[in-house]
Structure formats: structure tokens, C-alpha cells
N, C-alpha and C positions, 0 to 999 in steps of 0.2 A: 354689576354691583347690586346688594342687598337693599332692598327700600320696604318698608314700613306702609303697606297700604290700609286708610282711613274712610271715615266715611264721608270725610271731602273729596275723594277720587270717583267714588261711583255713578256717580251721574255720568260723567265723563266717559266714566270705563262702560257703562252699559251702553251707552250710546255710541262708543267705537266697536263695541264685540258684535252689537245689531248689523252693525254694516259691514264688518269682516264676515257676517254669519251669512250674507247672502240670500239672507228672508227667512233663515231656519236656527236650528240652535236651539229654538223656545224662547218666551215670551221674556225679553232684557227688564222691562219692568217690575214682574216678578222675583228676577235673580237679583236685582239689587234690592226691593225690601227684603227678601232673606240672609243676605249678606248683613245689609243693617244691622236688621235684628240682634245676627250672632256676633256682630261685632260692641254694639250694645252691653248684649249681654258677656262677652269674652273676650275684650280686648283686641288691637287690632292685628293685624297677619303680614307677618314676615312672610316678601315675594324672591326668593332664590332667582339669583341670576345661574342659569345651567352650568357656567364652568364654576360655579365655587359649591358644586354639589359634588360630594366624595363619590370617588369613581366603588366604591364596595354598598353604598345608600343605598336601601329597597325603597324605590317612588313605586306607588300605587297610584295611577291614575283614576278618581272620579267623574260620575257625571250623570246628567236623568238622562231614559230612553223612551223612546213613543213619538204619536203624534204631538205636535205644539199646539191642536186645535183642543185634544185632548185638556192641557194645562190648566184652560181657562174653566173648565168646569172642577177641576180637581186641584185645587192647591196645596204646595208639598208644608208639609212641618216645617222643614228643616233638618230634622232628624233622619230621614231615608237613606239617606248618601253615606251619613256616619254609620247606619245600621252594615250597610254595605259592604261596607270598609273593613268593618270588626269582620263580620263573617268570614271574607278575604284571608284578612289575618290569621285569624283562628285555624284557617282552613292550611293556611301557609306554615303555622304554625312558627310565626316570626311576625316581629310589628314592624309598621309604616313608618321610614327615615322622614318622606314628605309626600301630599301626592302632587296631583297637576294637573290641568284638562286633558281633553283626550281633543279635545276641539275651540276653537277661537271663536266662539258665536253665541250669540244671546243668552240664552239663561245657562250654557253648557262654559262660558268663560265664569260663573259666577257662583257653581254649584261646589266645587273644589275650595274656593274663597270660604264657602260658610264651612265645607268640614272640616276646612283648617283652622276657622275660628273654633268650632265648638271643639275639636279632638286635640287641639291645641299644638298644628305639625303647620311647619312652614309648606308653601305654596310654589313649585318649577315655575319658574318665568316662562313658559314652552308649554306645546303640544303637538298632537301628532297629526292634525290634517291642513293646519294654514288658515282656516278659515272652517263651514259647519260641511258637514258632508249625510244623508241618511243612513248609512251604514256599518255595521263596527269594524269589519275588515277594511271600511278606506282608509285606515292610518297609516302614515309613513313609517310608524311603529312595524308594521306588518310589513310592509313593502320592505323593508330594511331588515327583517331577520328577528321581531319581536313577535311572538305568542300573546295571542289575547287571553289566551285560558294557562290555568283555572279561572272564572271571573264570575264576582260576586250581582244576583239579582235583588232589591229587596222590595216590598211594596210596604203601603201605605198605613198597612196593618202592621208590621213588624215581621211581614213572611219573610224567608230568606230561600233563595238557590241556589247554588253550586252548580256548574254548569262549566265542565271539560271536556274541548273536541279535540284535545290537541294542538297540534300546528292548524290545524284548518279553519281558521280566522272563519271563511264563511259559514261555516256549519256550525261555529256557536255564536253567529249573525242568527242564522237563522231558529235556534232553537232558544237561544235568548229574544226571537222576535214574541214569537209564540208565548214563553212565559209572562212578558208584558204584555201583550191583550189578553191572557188571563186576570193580570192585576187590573183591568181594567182601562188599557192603553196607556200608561204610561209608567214606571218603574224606575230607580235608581238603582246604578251601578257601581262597579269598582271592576277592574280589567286592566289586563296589560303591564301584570309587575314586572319591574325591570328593574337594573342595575343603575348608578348614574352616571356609569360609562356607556350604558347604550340609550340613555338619555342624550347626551352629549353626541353620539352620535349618530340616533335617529330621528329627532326632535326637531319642530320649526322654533328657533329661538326665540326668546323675548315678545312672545306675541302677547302676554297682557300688559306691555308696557308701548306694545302698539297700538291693542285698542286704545288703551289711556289716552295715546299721542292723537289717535283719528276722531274722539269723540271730543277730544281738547280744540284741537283744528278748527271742527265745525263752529264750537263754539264761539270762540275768541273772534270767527270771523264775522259769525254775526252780530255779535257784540259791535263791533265796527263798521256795521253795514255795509261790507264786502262781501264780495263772491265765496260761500265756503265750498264749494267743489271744484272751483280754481284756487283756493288757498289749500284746499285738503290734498289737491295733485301735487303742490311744489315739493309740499310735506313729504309725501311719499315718496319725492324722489331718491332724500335722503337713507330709505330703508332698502329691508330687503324686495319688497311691493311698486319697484321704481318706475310704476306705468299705469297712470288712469286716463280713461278716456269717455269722454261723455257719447253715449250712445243712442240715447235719443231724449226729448220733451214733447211732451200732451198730458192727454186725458184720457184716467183707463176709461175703455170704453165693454168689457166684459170680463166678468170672473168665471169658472169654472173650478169647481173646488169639492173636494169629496175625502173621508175618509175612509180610507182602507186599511187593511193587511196592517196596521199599522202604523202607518207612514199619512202626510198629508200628500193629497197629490191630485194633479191641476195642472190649468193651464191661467195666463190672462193677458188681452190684448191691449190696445189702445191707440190713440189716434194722434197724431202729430198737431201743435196748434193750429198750422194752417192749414191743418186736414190733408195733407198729399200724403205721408206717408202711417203707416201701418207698423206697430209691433205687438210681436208675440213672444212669450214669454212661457215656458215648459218649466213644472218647480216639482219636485219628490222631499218636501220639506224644506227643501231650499231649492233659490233660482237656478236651474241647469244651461240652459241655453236661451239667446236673447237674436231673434231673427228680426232684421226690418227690411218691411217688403219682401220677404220670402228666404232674405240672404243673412244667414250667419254673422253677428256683428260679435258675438263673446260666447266663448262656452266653456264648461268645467273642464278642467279643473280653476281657470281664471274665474274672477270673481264677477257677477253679474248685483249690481245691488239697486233697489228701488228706493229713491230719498224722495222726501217731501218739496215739491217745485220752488215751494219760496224757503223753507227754513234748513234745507237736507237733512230733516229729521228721517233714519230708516225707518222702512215699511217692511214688516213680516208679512210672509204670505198666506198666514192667516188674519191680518188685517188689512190687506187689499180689499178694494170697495169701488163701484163703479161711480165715477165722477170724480178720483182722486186726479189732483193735478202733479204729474209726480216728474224725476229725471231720473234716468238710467243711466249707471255709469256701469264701465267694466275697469277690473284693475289685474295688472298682472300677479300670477303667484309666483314664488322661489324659485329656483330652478330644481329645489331638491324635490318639486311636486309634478315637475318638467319629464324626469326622465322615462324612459321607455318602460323600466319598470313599473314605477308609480303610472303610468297611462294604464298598463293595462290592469291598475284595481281600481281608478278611481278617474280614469280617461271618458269621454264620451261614451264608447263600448259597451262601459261597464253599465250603464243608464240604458243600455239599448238606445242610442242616438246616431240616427244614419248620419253623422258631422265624423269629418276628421278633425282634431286636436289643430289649432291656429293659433300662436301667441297671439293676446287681446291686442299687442302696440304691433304686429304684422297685417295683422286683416284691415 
């Protein structure tokens, strides 16, 4: 069903997509003042439940791309993503039914929000990775028979690119990485037009109505001075997510952190409170794999998330800081992110990760 989202949701919602996004996505703080703003200024955004989107609807998917360390020195207008959108169009030479994310995580659940405030197009409940992923070919979109290209670049100035590889998702990965470290590391998108019949049947459902649900969770429990990572697990049983498991507690005890090529990418350890045990954590903008003591406890495509020890407020991996006292949980994804196909776009592999694929509730 159709809902009406305000700007008494966001708090909520940025605080469930942070922790769907697995440390990456970009910075949730900033995607909720932008949303704000355009909701402010434009009223607020009809959220499309996937099946009551016409199966003949052009959804264009939005979203920014770059590093997330990037973000914090470059703040977007707001305007980027719509620039994006229109080039798209123009290009397609047909307008936008709605668009959507292309991803469930931090400022990437929240970019779509403002362009459908300000262009004034309802918002797919869905997207295409489940959770944040660093690259444009890991969507289920792809994995499932959707084309990323034609797909729109724009930066901060008002440049635009066009940029067609075809069917080959990674090769305008890669030639769209390249245009956004010319913009300056980071850029706004538009990619992945599609039908909303292959919405419907490429798409992880309902995911902003799941952050809503996960950043509500945390809340409410602390409000009642209960456990929110045991209240945030029962929650989840109920979704399509129906598997968290706490994977470890301490204090980080080192960061590792650099930007490159694009991408943030890093590693960060820490130390169990009573000091016996060790974890390490590998992230390429978001968390990839969560080892303690040397052994494999979660790894992508499942979710690996770092919350704040007493509040479960999430931690992005560019605000990890040694001395944070944090909890790691891992949570399952769909199975539509399970299959053999989806492993080998967006599987351990695909990360160069000597791990084989383990559901998080098997290991």
C-alpha cells in the first residue's frame, strides 16, 4: 500500500538505511537534511508500494556515487540527482513514471526521496541491492536481466554524461567510476531504466518501509530502556531479513582507512571487552567481511553492521574512530541476493575475498 512519507519519518528512516547500508551508502545525516529541505520546500512524497506500479511505468532509478569520505568535504545542493534524472530523460527521450533507489543505505535510501520531492514523481518502495553495495553492476537489477545503461552522470556544477556500455553493467561501472573522480569523487546518478514489471520482478521489496521499521525499532527500544539489538532481531524476524546475530562487543582498537580509485576502503579491528577475543573487519565503502579470531563470522552479501554499544546508533566506515565502544551484528539478506547468480556479482569473489558465501544464521 501507498503511504505518504513526512518529515516525522526521517529520523527513523535515516537511522534504519545507516544500518541496512552496512557502513556505506554515505553519510544518513546528510540525506535526511536534504530530504528535509525538499520536502519543506515541495511538499511531501508519495512512497509506491511495487505492486501497485503499472506494469508499462518508466522507473528511473537515482542516487550519488563516490567515496562517502568524499561527502563530508563536498555537500550536495540537492539539485544534482534531478539534473541527472532530466539528462536521462532527455536522453531516453520519454519522462520518469517514478524513480527508486538503486540501494537501501545511508544517504543512497534518501537521494531519490529529495528528487521526488523536488520533480514531483512518487518514490518504489524497492531497490536493487538489499542493503549498500560499492558498485553499479552489484544490483539485482543486473543479476536479473536489467541494463544499467544508458545512465545519466551529473556533478556539482551542472555537467552532465551519458555514458552507454550496453549490457555490460561493469564497464559503465567502470567508466562512470572514472567520470566521478573527475567531478571530484563524487557525482550523482540516474541508471537502470526499467519497466514496473521488471521492477516487480527484479527488485528487493519494501526496503524504505524497512528502514523506517529498523530505525523505529532502535528507537522505541531505547526509549524503554530495553535491549534495541534484541528488540531489533524479533523485528526482523517478521521481514524478509529474518536473521540477526550479534557477532561481537569491545573497543575499536585500529582504523585503517584511505581513499582511492574512488571507493573508501580499509580495514578496522578491535578488541573484545574482556580482551580474549579479536575482530577484523575489511569494508570497500561498506562492511564486507567480519572475521573474529581469524574465523569468518558474516560476510556479503549478508549484512555486517557496526552500532554504537550503548545506543545502537550505526557507525559508517568513515566515522569509525579508535576507542569507539561498538557491537557488531550480522543480519541475513533475501534469498533473492542468495542465489548462485547474484554470488557471482556481488558474492565474496566479486570483492576478491578468499571466504566462501555462509548464511550469517549457519556459521
Amino acid at each position: 500500500m501507498s503511504w505518504q512519507l513526512t518529515e516525522e519519518h526521517l529520523t527513523d528512516l535515516a537511522r534504519g538505511a545507516a544500518v541496512l547500508g552496512t557502513g556505506g551508502g554515505g553519510d544518513p545525516y546528510v540525506g535526511r537534511l536534504l530530504v528535509q529541505q525538499a520536502i519543506r520546500e515541495s511538499g511531501p512524497v508519495t512512497v509506491l508500494d511495487p505492486s501497485e506500479v503499472d506494469d508499462e511505468a518508466l522507473v528511473i532509478p537515482t542516487a550519488q556515487m563516490g567515496a562517502p569520505t568524499v561527502v563530508h568535504e563536498k555537500i550536495p545542493s540537492g539539485e544534482e540527482a534531478v539534473t541527472a534524472l532530466r539528462a536521462l530523460e532527455a536522453h531516453l527521450g520519454a519522462e520518469a513514471t517514478a524513480t527508486m533507489p538503486i540501494e537501501c543505505g545511508g544517504i543512497n535510501s534518501m537521494i531519490p526521496l529529495v528528487v521526488a520531492a523536488r520533480a514531483g514523481l512518487p518514490v518504489v518502495d524497492a531497490d536493487g541491492m538489499g542493503r549498500a553495495f560499492p558498485e553499479l553492476q552489484m544490483e539485482t537489477f543486473g543479476v536479473y536481466g536489467v541494463t544499467g545503461s544508458p545512465m545519466a552522470v551529473a556533478g556539482e556544477r551542472g555537467e552532465t554524461a551519458v555514458i552507454d556500455a550496453g549490457a555490460d553493467n561493469a564497464r559503465m561501472e567502470w567508466l562512470a567510476r572514472g567520470v566521478t573522480i573527475r567531478l571530484g569523487g563524487v557525482a550523482h546518478i540516474a541508471e537502470y531504466s526499467m519497466s514496473g514489471a521488471e521492477v516487480k520482478r527484479t527488485a528487493i521489496p519494501r526496503t524504505l518501509t524497512l528502514a523506517h521499521t529498523v530505525g523505529k525499532a532502535i528507537r522505541e527500544a531505547r526509549e524503554r530502556n530495553a535491549d534495541p539489538v534484541a528488540h531489533l532481531g524479533e523485528v526482523l524476524k517478521s521481514t524478509l531479513y529474518g536473521h540477526l546475530r550479534v557477532l561481537f562487543r569491545g573497543k575499536v582498537s585500529d582504523v585503517e582507512r584511505r581513499t582511492e580509485a574512488g571507493f573508501a576502503r580499509g580495514r578496522a579491528a578491535a578488541v573484545s571487552f574482556d580482551g580474549e577475543h579479536e575482530l577484523e573487519i575489511e569494508f570497500q565503502n561498506e562492511n564486507l567481511v567480519a572475521l573474529v579470531d581469524g574465523e569468518v563470522r558474516c560476510v556479503v552479501p549478508d549484512l555486517v553492521c557496526v552500532l554504537d554499544a550503548e545506543q545502537a546508533e550505526p557507525i559508517t566506515t568513515e566515522s569509525l574512530r579508535y576507542g569507539q565502544r561498538i557491537t557488531v551484528i550480522g543480519i541475513s539478506t533475501p534469498e533473492l541476493m542468495r542465489t548462485p547468480e547474484a554470488l557471482a556479482v556481488f558474492g565474496p569473489a566479486a570483492f576478491g575475498l578468499p571466504h566462501e558465501f555462509r548464511p550469517v544464521e549457519d556459521i
